[in-house]
VOBA-1610 file (N, C-alpha, C; in pm, whole numbers, padded with zeros to 5 digits, always signed):
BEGIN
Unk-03178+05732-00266Unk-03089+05846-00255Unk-03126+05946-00364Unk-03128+06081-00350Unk-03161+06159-00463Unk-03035+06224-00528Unk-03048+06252-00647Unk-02945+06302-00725Unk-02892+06378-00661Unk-02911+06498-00592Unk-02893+06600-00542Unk-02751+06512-00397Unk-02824+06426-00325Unk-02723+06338-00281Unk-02603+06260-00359Unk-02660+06213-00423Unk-02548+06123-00535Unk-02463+06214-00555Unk-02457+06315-00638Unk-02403+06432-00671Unk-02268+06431-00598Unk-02341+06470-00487Unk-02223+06547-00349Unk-02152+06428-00284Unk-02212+06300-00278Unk-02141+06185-00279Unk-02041+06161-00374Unk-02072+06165-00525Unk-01938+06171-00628Unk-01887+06284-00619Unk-01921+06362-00586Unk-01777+06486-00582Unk-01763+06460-00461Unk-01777+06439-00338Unk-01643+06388-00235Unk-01578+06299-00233Unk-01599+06204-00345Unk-01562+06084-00329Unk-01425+06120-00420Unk-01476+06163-00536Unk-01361+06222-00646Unk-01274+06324-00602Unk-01355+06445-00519Unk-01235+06491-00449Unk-01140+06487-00353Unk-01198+06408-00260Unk-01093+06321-00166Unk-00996+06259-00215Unk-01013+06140-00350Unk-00973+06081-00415Unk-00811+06147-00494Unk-00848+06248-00514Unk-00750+06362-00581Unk-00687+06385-00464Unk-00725+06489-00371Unk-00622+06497-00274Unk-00569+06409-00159Unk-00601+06278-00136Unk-00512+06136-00137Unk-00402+06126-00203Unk-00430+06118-00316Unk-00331+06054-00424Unk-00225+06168-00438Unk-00250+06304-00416Unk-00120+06378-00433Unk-00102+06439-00319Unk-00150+06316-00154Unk-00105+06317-00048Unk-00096+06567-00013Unk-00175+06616-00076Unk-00210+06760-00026Unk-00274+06789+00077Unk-00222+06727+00189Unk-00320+06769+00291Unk-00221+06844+00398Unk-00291+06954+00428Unk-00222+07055+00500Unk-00143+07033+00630Unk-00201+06947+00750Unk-00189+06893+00830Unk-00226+06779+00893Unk-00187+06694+00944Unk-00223+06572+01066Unk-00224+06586+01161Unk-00349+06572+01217Unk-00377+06588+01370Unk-00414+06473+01423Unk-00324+06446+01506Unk-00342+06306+01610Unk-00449+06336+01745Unk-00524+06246+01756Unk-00635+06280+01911Unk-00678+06135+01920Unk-00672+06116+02050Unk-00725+05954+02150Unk-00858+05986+02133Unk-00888+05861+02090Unk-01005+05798+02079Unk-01084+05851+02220Unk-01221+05892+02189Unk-01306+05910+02316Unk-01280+06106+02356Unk-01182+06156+02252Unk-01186+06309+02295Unk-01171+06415+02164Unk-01185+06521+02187Unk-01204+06605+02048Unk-01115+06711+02049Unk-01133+06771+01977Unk-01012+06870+01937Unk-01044+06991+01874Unk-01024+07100+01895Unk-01130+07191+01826Unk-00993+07258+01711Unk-01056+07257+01596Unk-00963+07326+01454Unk-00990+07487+01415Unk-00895+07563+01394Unk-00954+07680+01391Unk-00849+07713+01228Unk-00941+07746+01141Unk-00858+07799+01027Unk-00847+07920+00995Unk-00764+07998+00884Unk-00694+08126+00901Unk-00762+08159+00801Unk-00902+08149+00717Unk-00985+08152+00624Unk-01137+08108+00660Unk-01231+08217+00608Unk-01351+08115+00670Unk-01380+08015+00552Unk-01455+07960+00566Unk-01495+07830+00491Unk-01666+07799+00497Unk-01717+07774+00402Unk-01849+07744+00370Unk-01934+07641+00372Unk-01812+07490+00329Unk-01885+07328+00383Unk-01759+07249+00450Unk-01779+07200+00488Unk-01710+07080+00578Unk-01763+06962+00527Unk-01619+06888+00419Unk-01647+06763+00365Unk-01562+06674+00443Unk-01637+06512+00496Unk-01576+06400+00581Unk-01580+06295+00516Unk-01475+06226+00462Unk-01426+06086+00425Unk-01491+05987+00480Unk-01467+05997+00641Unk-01509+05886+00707Unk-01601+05926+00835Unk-01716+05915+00866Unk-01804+06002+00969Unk-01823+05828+01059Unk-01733+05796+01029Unk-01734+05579+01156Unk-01629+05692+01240Unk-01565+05768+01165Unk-01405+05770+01253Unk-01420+05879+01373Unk-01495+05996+01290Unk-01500+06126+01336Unk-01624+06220+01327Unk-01611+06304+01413Unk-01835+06398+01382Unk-01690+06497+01370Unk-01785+06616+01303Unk-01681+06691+01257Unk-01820+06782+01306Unk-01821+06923+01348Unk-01948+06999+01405Unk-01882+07117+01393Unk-01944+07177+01272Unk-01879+07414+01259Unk-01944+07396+01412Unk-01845+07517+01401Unk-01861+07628+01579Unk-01883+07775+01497Unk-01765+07834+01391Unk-01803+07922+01354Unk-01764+07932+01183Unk-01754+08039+01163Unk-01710+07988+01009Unk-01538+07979+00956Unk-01512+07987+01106Unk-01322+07951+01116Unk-01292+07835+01181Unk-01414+07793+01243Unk-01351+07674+01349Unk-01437+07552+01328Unk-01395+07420+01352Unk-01485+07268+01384Unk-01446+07264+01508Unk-01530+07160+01529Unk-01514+07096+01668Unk-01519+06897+01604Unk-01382+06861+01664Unk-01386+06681+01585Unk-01379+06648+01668Unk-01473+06563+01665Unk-01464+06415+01796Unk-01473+06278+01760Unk-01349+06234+01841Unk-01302+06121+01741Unk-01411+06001+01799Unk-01428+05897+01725Unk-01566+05817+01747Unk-01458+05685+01770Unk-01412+05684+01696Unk-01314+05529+01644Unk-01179+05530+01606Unk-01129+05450+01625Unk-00960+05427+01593Unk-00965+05388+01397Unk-00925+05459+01371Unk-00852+05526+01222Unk-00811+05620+01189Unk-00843+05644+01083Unk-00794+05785+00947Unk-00904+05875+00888Unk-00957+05961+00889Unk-01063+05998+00808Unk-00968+06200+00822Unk-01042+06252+00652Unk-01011+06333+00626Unk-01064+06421+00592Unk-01059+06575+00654Unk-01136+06655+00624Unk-01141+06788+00521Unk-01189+06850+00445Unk-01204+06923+00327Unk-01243+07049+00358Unk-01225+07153+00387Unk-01279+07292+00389Unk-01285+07330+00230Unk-01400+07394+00242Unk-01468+07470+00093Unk-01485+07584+00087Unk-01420+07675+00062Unk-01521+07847+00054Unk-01627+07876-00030Unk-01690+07985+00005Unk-01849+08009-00093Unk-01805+07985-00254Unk-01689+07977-00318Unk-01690+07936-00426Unk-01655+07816-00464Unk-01712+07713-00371Unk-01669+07563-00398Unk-01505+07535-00418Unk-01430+07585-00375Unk-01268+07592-00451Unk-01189+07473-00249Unk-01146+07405-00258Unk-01100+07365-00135Unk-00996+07441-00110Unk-01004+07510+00049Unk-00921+07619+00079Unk-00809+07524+00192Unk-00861+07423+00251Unk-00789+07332+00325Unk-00791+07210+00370Unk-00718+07108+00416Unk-00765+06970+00407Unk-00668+06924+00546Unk-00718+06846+00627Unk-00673+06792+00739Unk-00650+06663+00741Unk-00571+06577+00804Unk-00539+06419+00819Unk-00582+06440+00942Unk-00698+06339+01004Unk-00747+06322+01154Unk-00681+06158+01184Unk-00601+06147+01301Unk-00577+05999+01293Unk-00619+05996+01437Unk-00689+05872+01457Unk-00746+05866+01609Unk-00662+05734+01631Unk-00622+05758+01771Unk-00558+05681+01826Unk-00640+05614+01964Unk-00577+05477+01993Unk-00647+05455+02172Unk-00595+05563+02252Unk-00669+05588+02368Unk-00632+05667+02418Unk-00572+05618+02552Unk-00437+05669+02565Unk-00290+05590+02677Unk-00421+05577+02828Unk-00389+05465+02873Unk-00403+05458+03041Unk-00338+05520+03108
//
């Protein structure tokens, strides 16, 4: 792994870590397993950081919107960043089975 990885691995790890623990996350969005959901925010945003990429693909559309598709039944959480590294928003994704 190169530093340059490591790096961005300990700062998501530490910043997730932070906004966990003082539970700051803007919203929870529930979606069945096997379908996606497209997010559109009221700010553009620069990186898209993912907790858990077992749970969810998280894919920019533009620099307001993702597109998440849930992979697996859990929790994983997502991080919007603007061009000055500052987190502008944070999402709870919970995937559920999806009803018969």
């Amino acid at each position: 792994m190169t530093i340059q990885k490591r790096a961005c691995v300990l700062g998501l790890t530490v910043g997730l870590a932070v906004l966990s623990a003082s539970d700051a996350f803007d919203d929870t969005v529930t979606i069945a397993l096997g379908t996606g959901s497209l997010l559109t925010l009221d700010r553009s945003f620069e990186t898209v950081l993912v907790d858990d990429s077992h749970v969810i693909d998280v894919s920019p559309q533009t620099n307001r919107t993702v597109l998440v598709k849930a992979l697996n039944r859990g929790t994983s959480n997502i991080v919007f960043v603007h061009e000055r590294s500052v987190a502008i928003a944070s999402v709870r994704i919970v995937v559920r089975d999806a009803r018969v």
